[in-house]
ROSE-4610 file (N, C-alpha, C; in Angstrom, 1 decimal, always signed):
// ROSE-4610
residu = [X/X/X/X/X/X/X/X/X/X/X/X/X/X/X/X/X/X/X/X/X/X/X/X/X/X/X/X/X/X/X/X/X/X/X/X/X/X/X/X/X/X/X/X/X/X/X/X/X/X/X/X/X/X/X/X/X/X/X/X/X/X/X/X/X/X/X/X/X/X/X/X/X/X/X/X/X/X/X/X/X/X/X/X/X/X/X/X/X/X/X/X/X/X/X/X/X/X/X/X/X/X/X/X/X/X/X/X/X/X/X/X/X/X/X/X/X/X/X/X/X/X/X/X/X/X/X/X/X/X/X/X/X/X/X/X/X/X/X/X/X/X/X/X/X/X/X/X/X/X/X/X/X/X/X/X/X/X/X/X/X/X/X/X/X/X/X/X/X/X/X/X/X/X/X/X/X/X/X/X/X/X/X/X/X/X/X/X/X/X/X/X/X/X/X/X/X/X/X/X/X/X/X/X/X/X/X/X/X/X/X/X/X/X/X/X/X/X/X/X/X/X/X/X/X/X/X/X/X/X/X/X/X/X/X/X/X/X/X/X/X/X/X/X/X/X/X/X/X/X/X/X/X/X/X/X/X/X/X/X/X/X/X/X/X/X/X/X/X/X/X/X/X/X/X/X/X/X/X/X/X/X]
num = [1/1/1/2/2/2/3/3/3/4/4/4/5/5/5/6/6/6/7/7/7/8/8/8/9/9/9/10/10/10/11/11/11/12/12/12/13/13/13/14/14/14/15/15/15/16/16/16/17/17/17/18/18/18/19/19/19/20/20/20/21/21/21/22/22/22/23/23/23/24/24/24/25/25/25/26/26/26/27/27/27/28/28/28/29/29/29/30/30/30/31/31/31/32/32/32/33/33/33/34/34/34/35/35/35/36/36/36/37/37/37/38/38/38/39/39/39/40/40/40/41/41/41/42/42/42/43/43/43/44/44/44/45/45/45/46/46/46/47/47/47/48/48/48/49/49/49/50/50/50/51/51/51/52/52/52/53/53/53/54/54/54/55/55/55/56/56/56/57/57/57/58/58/58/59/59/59/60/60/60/61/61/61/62/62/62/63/63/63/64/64/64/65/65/65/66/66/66/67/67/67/68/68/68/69/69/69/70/70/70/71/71/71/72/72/72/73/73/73/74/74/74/75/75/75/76/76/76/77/77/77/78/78/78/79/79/79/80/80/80/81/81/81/82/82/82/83/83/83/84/84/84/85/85/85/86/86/86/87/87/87/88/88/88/89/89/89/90/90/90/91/91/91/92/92/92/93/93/93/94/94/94]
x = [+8.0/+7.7/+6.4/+6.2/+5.1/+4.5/+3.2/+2.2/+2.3/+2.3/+2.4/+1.2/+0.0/-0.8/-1.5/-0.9/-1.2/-0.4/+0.6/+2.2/+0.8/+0.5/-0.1/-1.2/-2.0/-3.2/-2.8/-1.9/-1.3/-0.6/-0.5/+0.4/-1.1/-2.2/-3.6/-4.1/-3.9/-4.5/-3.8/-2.7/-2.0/-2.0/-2.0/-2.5/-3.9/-4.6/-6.0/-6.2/-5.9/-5.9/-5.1/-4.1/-3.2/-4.4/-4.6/-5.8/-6.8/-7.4/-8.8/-8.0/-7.1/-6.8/-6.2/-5.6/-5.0/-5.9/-7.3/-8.7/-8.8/-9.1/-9.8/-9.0/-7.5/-7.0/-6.7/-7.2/-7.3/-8.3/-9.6/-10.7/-10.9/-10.3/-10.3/-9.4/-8.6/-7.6/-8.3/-8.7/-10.0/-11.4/-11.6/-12.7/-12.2/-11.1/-10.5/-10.2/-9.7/-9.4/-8.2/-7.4/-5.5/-5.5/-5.9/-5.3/-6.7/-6.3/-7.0/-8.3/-9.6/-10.7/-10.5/-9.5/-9.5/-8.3/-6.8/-6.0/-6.8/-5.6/-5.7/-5.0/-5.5/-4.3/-3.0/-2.7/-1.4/-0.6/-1.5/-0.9/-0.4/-1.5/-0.8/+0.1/+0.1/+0.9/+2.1/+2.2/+3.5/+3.9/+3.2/+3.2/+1.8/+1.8/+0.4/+0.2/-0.8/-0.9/+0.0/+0.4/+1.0/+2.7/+2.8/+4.2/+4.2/+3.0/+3.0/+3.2/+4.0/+4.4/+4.0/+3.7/+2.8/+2.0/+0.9/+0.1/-0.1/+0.6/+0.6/-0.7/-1.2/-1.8/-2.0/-0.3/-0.5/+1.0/+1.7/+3.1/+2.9/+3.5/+3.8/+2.2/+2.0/+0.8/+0.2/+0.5/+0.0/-1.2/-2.2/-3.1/-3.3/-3.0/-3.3/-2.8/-2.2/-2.5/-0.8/+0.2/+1.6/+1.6/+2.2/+2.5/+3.9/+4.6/+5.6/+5.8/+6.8/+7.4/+8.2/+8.1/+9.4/+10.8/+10.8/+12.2/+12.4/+11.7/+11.8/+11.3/+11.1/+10.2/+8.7/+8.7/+7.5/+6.7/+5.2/+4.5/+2.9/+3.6/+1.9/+0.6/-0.8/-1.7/-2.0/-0.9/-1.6/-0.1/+0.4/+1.6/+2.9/+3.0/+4.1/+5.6/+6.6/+7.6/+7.9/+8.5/+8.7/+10.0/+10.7/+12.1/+12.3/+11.2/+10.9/+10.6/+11.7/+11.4/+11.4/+12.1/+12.4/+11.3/+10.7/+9.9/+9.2/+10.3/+9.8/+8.6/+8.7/+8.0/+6.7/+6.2/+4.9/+4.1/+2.9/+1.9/+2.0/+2.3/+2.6/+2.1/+1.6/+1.0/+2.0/+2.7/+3.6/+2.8]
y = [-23.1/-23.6/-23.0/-22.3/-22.0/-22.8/-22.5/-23.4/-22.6/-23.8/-23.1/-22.2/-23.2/-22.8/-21.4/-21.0/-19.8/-18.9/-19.1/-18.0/-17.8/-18.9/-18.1/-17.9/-17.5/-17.3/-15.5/-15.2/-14.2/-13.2/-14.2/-13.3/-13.0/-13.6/-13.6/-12.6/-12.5/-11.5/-10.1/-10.2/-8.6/-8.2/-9.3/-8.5/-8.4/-8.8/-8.1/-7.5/-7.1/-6.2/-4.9/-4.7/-3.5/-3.4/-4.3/-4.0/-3.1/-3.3/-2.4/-1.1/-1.3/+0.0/+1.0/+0.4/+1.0/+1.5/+0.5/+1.3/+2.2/+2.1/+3.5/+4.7/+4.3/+5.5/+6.3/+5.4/+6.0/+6.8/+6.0/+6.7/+7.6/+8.7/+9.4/+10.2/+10.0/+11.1/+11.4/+10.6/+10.6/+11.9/+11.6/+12.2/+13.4/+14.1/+14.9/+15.7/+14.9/+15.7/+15.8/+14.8/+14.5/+13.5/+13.0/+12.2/+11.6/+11.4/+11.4/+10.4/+10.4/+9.0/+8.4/+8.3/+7.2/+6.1/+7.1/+5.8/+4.9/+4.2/+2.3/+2.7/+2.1/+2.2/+1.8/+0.4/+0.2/+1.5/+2.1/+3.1/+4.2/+4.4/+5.7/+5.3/+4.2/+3.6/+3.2/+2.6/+2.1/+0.8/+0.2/-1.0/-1.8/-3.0/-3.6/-4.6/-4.8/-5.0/-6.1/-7.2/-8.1/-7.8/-6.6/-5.7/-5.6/-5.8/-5.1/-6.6/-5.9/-7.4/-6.8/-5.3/-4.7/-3.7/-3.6/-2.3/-1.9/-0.7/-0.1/+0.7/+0.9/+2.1/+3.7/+2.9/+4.1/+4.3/+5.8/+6.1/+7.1/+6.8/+7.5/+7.8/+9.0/+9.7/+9.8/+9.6/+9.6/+8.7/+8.8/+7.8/+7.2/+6.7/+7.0/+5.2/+5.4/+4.2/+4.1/+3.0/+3.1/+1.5/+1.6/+0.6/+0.1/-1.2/-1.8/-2.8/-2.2/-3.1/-4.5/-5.0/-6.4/-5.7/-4.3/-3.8/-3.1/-3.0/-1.7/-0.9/-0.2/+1.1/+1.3/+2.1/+2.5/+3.6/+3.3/+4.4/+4.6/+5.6/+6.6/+6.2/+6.1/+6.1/+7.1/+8.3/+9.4/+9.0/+7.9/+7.6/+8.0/+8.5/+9.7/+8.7/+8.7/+7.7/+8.0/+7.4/+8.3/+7.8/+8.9/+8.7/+7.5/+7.7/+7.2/+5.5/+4.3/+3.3/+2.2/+2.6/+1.9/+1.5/-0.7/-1.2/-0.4/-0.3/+0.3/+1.3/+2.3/+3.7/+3.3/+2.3/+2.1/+1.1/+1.2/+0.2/+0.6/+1.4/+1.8/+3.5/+3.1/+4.7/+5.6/+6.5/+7.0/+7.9]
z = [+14.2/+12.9/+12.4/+10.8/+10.7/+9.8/+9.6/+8.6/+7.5/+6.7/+5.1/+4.8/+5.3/+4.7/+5.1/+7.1/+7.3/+6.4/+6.0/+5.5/+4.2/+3.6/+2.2/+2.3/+3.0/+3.7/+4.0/+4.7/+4.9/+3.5/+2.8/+1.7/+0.7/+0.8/+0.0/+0.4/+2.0/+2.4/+2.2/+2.3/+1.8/+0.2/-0.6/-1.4/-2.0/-1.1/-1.7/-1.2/+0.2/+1.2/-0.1/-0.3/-1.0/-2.5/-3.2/-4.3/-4.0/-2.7/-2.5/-2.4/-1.5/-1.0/-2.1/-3.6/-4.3/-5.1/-5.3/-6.2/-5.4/-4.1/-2.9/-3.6/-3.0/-3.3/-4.5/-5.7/-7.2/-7.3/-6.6/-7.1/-6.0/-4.4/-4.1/-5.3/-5.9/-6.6/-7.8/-8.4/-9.5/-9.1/-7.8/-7.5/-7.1/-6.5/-6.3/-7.6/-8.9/-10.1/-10.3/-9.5/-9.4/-10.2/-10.9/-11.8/-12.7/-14.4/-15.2/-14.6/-15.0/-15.1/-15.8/-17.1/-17.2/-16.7/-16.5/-15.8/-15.2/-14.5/-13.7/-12.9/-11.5/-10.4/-10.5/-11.8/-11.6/-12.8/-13.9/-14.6/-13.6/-12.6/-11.7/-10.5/-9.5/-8.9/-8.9/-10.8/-11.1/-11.0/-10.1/-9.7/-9.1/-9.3/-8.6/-7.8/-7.3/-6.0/-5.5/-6.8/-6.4/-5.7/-5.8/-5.8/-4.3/-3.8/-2.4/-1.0/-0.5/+0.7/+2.1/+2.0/+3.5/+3.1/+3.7/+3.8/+5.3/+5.2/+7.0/+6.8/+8.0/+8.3/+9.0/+9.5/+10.8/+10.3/+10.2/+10.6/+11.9/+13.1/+14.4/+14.5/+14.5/+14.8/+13.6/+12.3/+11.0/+11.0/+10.4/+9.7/+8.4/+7.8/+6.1/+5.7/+4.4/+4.1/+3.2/+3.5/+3.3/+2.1/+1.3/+0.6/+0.4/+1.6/+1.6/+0.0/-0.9/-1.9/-1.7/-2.8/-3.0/-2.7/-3.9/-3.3/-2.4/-1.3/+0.3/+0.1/-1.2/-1.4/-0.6/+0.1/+0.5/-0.2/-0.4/-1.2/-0.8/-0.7/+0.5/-0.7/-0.1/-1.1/-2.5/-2.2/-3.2/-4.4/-3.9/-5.1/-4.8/-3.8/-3.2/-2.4/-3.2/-2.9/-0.8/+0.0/+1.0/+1.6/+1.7/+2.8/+3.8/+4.5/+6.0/+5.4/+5.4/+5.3/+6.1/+7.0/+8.5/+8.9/+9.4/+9.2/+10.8/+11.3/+12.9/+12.9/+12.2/+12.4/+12.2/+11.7/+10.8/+11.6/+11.9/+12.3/+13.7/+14.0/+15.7/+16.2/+16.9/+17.6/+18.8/+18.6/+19.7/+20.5]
């Protein structure tokens, strides 16, 4: 049986956990010169944080930063839709 109160404790924490990470990764693209100063992360993302129900960090040997959707869609930090959505591959070191 779980606790309610951990389940939404957990869902608080993924999305503010996906918010930071979706400024980080605007303002690396910002600072790089990939996308305008003045967009908003949810203008270049498409979606916002509240959209997000996982943030991985690891695919296989990958490092970087993955954003699981409401609808299955996964999307890399630089916005980049990706093939690979199988919950398996992700969070895991081979």
């Amino acid at each position: 049986m779980t606790n309610d109160l951990t389940d939404r404790t957990t869902v608080y924490f993924v999305i503010a956990h996906a918010g930071v990470a979706m400024q980080e990764g605007h303002r690396r693209l910002i600072a790089a010169g990939l996308v305008p100063a003045d967009s908003t992360p949810y203008g270049f993302y498409g979606f916002s944080h509240f959209d997000v129900v996982e943030v991985h960090n690891t695919r296989g040997s990958q490092v970087g930063c993955w954003f699981r959707l409401r609808d299955g869609r996964v999307i890399d930090w630089r916005g980049e839709e990706q093939s690979l959505r199988d919950r398996e591959l992700y969070d895991r070191r081979n």
